[in-house]
N, C-alpha and C positions, 0 to 999 in steps of 0.2 A: 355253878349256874347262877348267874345274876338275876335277884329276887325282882320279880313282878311289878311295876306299879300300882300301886291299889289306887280301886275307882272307887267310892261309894255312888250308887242312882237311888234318888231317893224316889217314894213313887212307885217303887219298881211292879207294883202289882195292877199302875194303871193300863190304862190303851197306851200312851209312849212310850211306858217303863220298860212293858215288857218288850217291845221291839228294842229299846236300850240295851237291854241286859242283854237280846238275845245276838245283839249285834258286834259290844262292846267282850264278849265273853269271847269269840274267837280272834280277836285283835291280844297284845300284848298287855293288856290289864290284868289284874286279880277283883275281879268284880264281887262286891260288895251289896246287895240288894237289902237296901231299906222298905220296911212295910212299917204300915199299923194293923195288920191283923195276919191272919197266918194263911191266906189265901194265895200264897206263891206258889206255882207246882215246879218251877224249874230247876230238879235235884241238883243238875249239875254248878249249880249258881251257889256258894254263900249267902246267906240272910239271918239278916238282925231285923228285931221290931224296936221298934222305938217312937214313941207320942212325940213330934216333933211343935205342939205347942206346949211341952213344959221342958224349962229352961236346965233342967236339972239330968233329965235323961239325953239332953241334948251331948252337953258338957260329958255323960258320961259315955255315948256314940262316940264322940271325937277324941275322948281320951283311950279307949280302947281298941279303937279302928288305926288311927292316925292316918289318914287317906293321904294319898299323894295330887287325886284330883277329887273331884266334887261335881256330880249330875244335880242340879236340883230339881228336880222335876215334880215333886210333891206339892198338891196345894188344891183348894176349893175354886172350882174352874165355872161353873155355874150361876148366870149372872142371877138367874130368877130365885137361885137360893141365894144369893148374896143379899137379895129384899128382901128376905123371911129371917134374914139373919145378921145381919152387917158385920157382927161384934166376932163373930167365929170367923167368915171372913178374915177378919184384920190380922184374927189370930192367925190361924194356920199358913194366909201369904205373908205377910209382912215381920208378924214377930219373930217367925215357926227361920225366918231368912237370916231376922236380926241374932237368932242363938247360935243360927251355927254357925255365924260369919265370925262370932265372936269368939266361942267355942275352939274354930281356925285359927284366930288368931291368938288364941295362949298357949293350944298342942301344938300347932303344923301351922305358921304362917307362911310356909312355902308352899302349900295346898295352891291350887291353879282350879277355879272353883268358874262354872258355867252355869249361871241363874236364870231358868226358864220361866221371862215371864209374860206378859201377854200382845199381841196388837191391840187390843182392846185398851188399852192401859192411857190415862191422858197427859194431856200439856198443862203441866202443873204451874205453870205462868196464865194460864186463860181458865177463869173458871167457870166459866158458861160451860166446858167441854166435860164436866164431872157429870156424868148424868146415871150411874148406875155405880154402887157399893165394890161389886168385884171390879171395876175401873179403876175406883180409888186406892181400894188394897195391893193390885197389882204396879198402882203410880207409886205406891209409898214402898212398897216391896224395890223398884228401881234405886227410890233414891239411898235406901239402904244400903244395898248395892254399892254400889257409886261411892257413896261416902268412905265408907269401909275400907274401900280400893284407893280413894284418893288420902282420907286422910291415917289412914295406917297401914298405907303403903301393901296392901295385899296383892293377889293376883285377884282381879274378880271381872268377869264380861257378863253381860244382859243380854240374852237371845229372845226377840219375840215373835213367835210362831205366829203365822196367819190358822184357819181353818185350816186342822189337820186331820185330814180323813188315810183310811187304806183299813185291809184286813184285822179283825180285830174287834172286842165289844166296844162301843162307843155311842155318846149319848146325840152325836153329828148330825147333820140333817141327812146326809147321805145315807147311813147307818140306817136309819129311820123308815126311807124310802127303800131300802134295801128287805131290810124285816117284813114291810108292807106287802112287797111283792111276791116275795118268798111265801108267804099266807096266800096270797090270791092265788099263788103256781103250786099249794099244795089243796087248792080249795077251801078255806078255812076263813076266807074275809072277804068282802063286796069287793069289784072291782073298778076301785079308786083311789086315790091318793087323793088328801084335804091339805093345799098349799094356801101359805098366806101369802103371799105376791112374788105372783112369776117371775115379774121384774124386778123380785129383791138381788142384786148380786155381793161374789164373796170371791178372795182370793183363797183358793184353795192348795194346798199343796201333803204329798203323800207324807205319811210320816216317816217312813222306810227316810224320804230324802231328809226330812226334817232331822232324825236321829243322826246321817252321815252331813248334817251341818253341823251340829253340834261336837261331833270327832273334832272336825272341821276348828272350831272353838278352841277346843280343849287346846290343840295344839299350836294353833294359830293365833286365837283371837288376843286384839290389842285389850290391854290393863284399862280396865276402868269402862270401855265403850260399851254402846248397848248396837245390836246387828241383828236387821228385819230377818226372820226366817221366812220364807216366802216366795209364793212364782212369781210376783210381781204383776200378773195378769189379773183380771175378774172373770167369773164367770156367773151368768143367771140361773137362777133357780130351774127355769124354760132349759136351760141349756144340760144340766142333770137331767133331765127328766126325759129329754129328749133321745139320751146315750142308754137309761135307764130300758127305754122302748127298743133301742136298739138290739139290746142285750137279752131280753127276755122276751119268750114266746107268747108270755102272755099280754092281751090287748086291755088295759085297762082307761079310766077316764080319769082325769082333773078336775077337780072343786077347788073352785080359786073365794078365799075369802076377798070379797071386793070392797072392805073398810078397812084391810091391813094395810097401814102404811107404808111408802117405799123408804126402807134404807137408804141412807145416806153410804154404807162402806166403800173406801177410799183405799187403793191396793197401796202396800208400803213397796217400798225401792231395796231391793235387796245389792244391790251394787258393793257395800259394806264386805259383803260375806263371799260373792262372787270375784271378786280383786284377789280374796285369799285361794279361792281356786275351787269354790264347791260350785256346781250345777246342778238344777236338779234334773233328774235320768227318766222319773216314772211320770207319762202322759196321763191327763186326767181319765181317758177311757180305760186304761191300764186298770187304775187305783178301782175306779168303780167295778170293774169286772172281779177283780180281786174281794173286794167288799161285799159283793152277791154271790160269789163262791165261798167265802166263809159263812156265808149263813145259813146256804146250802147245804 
């Protein structure tokens, strides 16, 4: 029998990892599930720990595994911790990228490696656009990337995920809303939710689709590019909340903070990723439904 390809997902114990693992484990991989702590439950998955901001256990993950691909999905997502912290940040996106690009490339430079990293992330030609720490780390996590790919001829693609909501613990705004309501439907909290503007909007998409872009990637994507993961549409905060009411029995009220500013977010163009043949499957009413039954 012809041995398995091995995936490493780094992550694996996040909100995408686990959908990774749990998706990528009945496909033809040997999946590999990277943590840093020992909070995995899924027996039937392989897992390693490993501190992927030192350089040392990186090198010794890569020498041991020898992966044929590469999930990277690990990394400080969090922009308001990225202010309380910049320097960790840097570490964990950006170096935590540079070790095991490097790593690959002395064990396995035929590894075919998928680096998840943000919409958020800026135009490192205009720097008026830097305007938060986890932007930066995620821009310089790119060009790592990139480099890597271009000038030592690796395999490497940049996937950046919009707003990835669906079943699942997550720190989302959807999530959030979800928890909220779930307390009001069990009796346990005022019946309200406190948004900061209705009219903030976000391009949302499931992760469920987000994880079968990334398949997508693995086996498709072009050397070196980076590919929006994303519905391409926006939706407003009013417009969650709205599906929210739909869905639940319960009659609650909005507290709109009216000094929050409106967001600027701007939907990326998934064209890139859709050429190769992925769509996404799951309707936002879907994801949310799914999202207040897991919390149920």
């Amino acid at each position: 029998m012809d041995k398995k390809p091995t995936l490493l997902i780094t992550g694996a114990s996040g909100f995408t990892g686990l959908h990774a693992c749990d998706y990528f484990s009945r496909l033809e991989f040997d999946v590999i599930a990277i943590t840093n702590m020992n909070s995995f439950s899924n027996k039937q998955i392989k897992r390693r720990t490993c501190n992927l901001s030192n350089n040392e256990s990186v090198k010794e993950l890569i020498s041991i595994t020898k992966p044929d691909y590469l999930l990277h999905l690990a990394g400080q997502n969090a922009v308001g911790l990225s202010w309380d912290n910049p320097i960790q940040s840097l570490e964990v996106n950006a170096m935590a990228t540079a070790y095991l690009l490097d790593a690959l490339r002395k064990e396995m430079p035929s590894c075919k490696a998928v680096i998840v990293g943000s919409a958020l992330q800026f135009d490192p030609t205009v720097p008026a656009t830097f305007n938060h720490p986890y932007g930066l780390s995620k821009t310089i996590q790119t060009l790592i990337s990139q480099f890597w790919s271009n000038q030592y001829n690796m395999n490497v693609v940049v996937a950046k995920p919009s707003n990835l909501i669906g079943p699942g613990f997550s720190k989302g705004v959807c999530s959030i809303f979800a928890k909220k309501i779930i307390a009001m439907e069990k009796e346990e909290g005022e019946k309200y939710l406190r948004v900061s503007n209705l009219n903030n909007r976000f391009d949302f998409l499931d992760v469920r689709d987000a994880v079968r872009a990334y398949d997508f990637l693995l086996r498709k994507g072009e050397n070196g590019r980076s590919y929006n993961v994303s519905s391409g549409k926006s939706n407003s905060l009013q417009d969650i909340i709205n599906i929210f009411k739909k869905i639940t029995p319960i009659k609650f009220q909005v507290k709109v903070d009216d000094k929050s500013p409106l967001n600027n977010f701007v939907t990326s163009d998934p064209t890139a990723l859709t050429d190769l043949g992925w769509q996404p499957t799951t309707t936002l009413e879907s994801s949310i439904r799914d999202i207040i039954d897991f919390y149920r």
